[in-house]
Backbone as CSV, one residue per row, in Angstrom:
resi,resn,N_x,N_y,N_z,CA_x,CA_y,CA_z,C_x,C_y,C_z
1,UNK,-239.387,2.654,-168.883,-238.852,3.930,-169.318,-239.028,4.990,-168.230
2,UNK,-240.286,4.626,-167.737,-240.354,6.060,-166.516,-239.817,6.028,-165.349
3,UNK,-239.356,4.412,-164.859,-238.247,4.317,-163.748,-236.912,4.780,-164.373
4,UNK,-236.544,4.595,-165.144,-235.279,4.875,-165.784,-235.287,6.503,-165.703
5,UNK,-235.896,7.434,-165.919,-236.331,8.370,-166.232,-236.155,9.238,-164.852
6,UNK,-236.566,8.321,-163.937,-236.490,8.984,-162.516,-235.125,8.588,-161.763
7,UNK,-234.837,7.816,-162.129,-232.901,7.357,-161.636,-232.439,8.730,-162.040
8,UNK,-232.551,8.518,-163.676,-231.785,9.898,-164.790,-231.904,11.021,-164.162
9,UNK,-233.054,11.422,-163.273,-233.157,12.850,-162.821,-232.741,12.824,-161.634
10,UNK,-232.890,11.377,-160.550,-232.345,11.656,-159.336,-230.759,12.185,-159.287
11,UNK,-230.551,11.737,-160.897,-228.840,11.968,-160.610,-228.422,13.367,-161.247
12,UNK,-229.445,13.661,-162.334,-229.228,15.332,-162.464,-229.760,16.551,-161.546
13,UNK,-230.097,16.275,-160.462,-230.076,16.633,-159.067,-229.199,16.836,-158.156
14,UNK,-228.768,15.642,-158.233,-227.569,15.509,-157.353,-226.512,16.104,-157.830
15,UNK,-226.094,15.912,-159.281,-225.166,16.769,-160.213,-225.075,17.966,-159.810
16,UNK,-226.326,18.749,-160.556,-226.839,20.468,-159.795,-226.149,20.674,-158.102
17,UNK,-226.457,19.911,-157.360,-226.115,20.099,-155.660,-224.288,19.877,-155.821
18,UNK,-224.065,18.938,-156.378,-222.383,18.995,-156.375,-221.880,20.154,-156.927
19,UNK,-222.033,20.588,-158.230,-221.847,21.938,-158.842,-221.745,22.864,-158.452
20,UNK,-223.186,23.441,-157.697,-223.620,24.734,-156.785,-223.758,24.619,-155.359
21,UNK,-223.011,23.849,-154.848,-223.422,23.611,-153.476,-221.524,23.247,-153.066
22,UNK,-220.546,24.345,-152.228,-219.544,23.815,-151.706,-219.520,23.278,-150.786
23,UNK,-220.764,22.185,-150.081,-220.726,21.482,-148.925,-220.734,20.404,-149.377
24,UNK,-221.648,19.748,-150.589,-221.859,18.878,-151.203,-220.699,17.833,-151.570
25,UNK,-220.261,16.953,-150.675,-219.276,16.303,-150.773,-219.632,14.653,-151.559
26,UNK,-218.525,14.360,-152.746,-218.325,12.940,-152.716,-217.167,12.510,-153.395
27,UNK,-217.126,11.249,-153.529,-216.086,10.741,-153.967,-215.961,10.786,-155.690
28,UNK,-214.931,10.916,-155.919,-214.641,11.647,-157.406,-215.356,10.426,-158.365
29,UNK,-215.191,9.032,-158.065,-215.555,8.313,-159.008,-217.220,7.639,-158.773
30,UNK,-217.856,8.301,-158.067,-219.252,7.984,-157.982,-219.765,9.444,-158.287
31,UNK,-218.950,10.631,-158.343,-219.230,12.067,-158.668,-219.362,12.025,-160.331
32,UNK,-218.560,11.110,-161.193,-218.390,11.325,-162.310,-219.086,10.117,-163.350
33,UNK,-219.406,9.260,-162.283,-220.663,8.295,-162.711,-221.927,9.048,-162.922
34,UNK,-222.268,9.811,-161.514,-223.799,10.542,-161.632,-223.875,11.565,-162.419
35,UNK,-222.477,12.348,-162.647,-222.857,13.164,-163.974,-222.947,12.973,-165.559
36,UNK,-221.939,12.175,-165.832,-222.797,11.144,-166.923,-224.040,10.475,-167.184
37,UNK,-224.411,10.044,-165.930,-225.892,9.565,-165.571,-227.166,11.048,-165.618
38,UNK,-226.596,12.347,-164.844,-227.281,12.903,-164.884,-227.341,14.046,-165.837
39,UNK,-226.151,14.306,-166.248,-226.630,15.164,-167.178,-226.170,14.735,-168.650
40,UNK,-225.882,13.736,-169.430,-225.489,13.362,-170.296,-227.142,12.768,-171.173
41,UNK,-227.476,11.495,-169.823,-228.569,10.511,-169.946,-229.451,11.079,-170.189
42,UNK,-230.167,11.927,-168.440,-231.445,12.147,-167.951,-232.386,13.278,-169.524
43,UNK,-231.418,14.080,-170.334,-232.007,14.502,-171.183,-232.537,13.944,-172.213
44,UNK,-231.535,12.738,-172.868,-232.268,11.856,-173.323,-233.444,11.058,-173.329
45,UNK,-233.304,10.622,-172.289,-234.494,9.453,-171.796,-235.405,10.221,-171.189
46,UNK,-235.523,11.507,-170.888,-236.583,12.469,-170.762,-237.810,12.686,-171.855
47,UNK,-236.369,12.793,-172.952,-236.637,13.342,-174.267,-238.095,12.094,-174.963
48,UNK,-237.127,11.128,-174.804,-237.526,9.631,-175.321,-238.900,9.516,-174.538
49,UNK,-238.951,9.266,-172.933,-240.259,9.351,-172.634,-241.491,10.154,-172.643
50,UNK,-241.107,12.032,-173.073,-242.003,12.982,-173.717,-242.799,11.659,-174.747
51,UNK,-241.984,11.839,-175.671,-242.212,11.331,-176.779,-243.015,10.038,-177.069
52,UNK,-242.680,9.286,-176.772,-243.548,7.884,-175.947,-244.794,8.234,-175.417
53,UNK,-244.733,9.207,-174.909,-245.782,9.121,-173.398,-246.965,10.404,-174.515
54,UNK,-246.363,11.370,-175.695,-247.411,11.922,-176.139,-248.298,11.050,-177.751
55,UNK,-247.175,10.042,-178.139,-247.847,8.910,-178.912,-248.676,8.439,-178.182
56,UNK,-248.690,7.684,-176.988,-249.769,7.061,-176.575,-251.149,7.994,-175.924
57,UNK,-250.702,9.050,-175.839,-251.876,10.160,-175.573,-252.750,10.167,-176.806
58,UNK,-251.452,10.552,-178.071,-252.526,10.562,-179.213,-253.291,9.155,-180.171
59,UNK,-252.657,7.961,-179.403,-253.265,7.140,-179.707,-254.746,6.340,-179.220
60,UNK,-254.892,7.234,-177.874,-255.867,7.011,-177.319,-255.525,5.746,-176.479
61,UNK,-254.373,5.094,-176.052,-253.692,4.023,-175.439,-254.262,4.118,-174.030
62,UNK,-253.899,3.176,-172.941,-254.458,3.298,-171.921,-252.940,3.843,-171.098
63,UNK,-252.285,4.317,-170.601,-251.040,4.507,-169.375,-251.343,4.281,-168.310
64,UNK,-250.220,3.315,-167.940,-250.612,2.712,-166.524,-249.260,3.206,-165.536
65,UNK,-249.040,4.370,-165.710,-247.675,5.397,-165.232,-248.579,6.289,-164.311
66,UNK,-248.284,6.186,-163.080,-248.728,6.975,-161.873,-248.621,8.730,-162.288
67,UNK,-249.560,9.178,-162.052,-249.479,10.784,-162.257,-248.382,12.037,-162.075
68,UNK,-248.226,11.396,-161.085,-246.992,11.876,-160.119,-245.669,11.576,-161.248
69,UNK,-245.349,10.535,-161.216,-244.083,9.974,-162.000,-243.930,11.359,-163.338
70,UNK,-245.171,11.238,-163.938,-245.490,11.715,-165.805,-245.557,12.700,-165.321
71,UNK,-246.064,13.834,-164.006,-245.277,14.948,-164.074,-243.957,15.408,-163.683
72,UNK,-243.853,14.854,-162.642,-242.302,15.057,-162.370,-240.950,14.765,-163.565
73,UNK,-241.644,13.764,-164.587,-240.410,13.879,-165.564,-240.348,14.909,-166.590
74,UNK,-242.015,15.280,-166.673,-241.866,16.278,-167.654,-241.483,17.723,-167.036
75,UNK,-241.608,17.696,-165.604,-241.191,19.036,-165.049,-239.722,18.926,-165.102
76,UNK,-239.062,17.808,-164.929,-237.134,17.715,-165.008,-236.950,17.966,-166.177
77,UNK,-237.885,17.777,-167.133,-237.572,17.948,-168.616,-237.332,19.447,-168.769
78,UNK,-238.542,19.810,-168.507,-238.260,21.697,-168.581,-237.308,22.076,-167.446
79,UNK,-236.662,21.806,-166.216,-236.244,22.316,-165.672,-234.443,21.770,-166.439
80,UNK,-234.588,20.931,-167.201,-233.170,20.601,-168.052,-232.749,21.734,-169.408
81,UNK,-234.169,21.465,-169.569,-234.084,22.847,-170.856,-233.895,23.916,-170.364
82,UNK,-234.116,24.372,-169.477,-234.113,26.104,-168.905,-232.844,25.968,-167.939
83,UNK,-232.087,25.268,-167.977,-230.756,25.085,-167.270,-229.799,24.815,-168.045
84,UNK,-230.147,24.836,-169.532,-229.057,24.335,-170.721,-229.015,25.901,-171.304
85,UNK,-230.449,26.560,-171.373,-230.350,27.531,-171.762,-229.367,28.987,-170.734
86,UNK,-229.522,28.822,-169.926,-228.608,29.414,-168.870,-227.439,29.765,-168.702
């Protein structure tokens, strides 16, 4: 879930840079793959791994998800919410 999670955001990144960026060049049908990927998905499976990832907090579970990874998705998470709200 948390590799998936980081594809989902590499591509709502890239989305953002195509959008706001008129240098940002690509081809229309790998442009309209990553925005489906990135902004359709990445909120979902954001959503889904919050969620996951605070059950096993409150279950007292062990996570074997690198630190780094579990913040960076939850920071794309808020940086998805405060860009929807916008």
């Amino acid at each position: 879930m948390a590799r998936l999670a980081i594809i989902c955001n590499i591509a709502f990144v890239l989305t953002l840079m195509k959008m706001l960026l008129n240098w940002f060049k690509m081809p229309d049908f790998l442009a309209n793959f990553i925005a489906v990927l990135g902004l359709e998905m990445s909120p979902v499976v954001n959503i889904s791994f919050a969620i996951w990832w605070l059950a096993l907090k409150l279950r007292k579970n062990t996570i074997e998800i690198p630190l780094w990874q579990t913040i960076l998705i939850l920071f794309m998470l808020m940086l998805q919410i405060l860009s929807a709200l916008i």
